[in-house]
C-alpha positions in Angstrom: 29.2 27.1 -8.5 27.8 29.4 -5.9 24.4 27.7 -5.5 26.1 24.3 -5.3 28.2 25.5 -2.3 25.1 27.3 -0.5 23.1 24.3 -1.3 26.3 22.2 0.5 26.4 24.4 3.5 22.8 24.1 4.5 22.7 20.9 4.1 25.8 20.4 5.6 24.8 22.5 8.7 20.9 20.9 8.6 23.3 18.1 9.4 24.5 19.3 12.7 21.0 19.4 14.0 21.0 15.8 14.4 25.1 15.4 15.0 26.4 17.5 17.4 22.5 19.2 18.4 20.5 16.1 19.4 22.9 13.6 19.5 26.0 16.0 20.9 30.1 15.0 20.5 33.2 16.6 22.1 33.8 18.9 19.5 37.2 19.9 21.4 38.3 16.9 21.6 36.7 14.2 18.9 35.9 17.0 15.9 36.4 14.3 13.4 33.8 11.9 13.7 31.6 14.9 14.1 32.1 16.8 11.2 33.4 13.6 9.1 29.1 12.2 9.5 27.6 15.6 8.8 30.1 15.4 5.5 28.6 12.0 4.7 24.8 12.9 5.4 25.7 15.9 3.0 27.1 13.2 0.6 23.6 11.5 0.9 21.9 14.3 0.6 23.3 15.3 -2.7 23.2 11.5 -3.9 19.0 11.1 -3.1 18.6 14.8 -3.9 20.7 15.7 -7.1 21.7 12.1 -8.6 25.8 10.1 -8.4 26.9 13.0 -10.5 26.7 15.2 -8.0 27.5 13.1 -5.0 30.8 12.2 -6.5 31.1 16.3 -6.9 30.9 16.5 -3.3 33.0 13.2 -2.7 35.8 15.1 -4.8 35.7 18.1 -2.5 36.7 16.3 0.0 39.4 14.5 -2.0 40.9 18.2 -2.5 41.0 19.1 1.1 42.8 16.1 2.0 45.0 16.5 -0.7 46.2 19.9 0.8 48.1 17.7 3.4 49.2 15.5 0.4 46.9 12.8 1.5 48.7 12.4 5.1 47.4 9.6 7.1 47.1 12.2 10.0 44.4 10.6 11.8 40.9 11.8 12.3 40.3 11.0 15.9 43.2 14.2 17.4 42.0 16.8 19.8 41.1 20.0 17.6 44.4 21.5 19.1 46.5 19.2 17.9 46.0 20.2 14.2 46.9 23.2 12.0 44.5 25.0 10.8 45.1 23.8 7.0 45.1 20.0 9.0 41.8 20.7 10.7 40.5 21.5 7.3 42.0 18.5 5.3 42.0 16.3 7.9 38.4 16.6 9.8 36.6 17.8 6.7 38.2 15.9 3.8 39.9 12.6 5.0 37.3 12.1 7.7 34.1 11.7 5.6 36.2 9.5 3.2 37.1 7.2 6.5 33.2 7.5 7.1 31.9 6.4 3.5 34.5 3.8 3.8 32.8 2.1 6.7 29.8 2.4 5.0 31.1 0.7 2.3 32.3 -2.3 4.3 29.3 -2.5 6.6 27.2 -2.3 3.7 25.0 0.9 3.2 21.9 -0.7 4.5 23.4 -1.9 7.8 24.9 1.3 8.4 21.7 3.3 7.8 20.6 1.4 10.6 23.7 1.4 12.6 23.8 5.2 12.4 20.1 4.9 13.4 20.6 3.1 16.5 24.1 5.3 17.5 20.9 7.9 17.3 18.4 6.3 19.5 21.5 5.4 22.1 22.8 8.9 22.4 19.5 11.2 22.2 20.2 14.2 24.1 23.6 12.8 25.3 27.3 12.5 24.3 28.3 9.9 21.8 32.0 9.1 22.1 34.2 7.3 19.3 34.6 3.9 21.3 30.9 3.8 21.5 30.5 4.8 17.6 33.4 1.8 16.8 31.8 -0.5 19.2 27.7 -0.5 17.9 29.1 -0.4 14.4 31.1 -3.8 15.1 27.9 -4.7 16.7 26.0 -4.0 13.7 28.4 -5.5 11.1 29.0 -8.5 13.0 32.6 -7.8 12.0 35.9 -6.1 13.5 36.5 -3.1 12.7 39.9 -2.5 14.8 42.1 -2.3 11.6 39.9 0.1 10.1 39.7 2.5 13.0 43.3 2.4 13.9 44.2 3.1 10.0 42.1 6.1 10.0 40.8 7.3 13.0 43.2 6.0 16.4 46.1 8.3 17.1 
């Protein structure tokens, strides 16, 4: 549906004013986390906006772009240039919000609202780097997260 998809990219791109904009990533070199959050905030978006029906909509697009790899566990944290461009696409924009509602899952939605929050507050204006992503989310979790990164997101 065409509104569905213009509706998905402004929200989507809204996103990137807060990821990427006011708190910035290395978008040459750590495009996954980046893009996989603005995925997820979209996925939120569509879930307080337009109901689970449509969430899960969204959650399924991302199920078919990761599929176009066959569901490779290619991970999300590579350099942009190590990806094809069918990869970049499956791999940064499907696979990597799925990683992403994962966490949230296992953290518990509440705690990453505010976890997410706080990665805000800590890198206003700056750079927010992956270790620093995994390492306030452990902090917020009061859990270890290692196996969970290196499954989806360490190379």
């Amino acid at each position: 549906d065409r509104i569905v998809a213009l509706e998905s990219t402004v929200a989507h791109e809204i996103g990137h004013q807060w990821v990427f904009n006011v708190v910035g990533k290395d978008q040459v070199d750590h495009p996954g986390l980046d893009e996989a959050v603005v995925q997820y905030l979209t996925y939120r978006y569509f879930l307080d906006f337009r109901g689970p029906e449509a969430a899960q909509g969204y959650v399924e697009n991302w199920q078919g772009r990761w599929q176009r790899v066959d569901n490779e566990n290619i991970p999300i944290g590579l350099p942009a240039r190590e990806y094809t461009a069918t990869e970049y696409s499956a791999i940064v924009y499907g696979r990597g919000p799925i990683f992403i509602k994962t966490l949230s899952e296992r953290m518990g939605v509440s705690t990453f609202d505010v976890f997410l929050r706080d990665y805000a507050r800590q890198n206003w204006w700056g750079i927010g780097t992956p270790q620093q992503f995994k390492q306030l989310a452990e902090e917020h979790c009061r859990c270890d997260l290692t196996g969970l990164f290196d499954e989806w997101v360490n190379p």
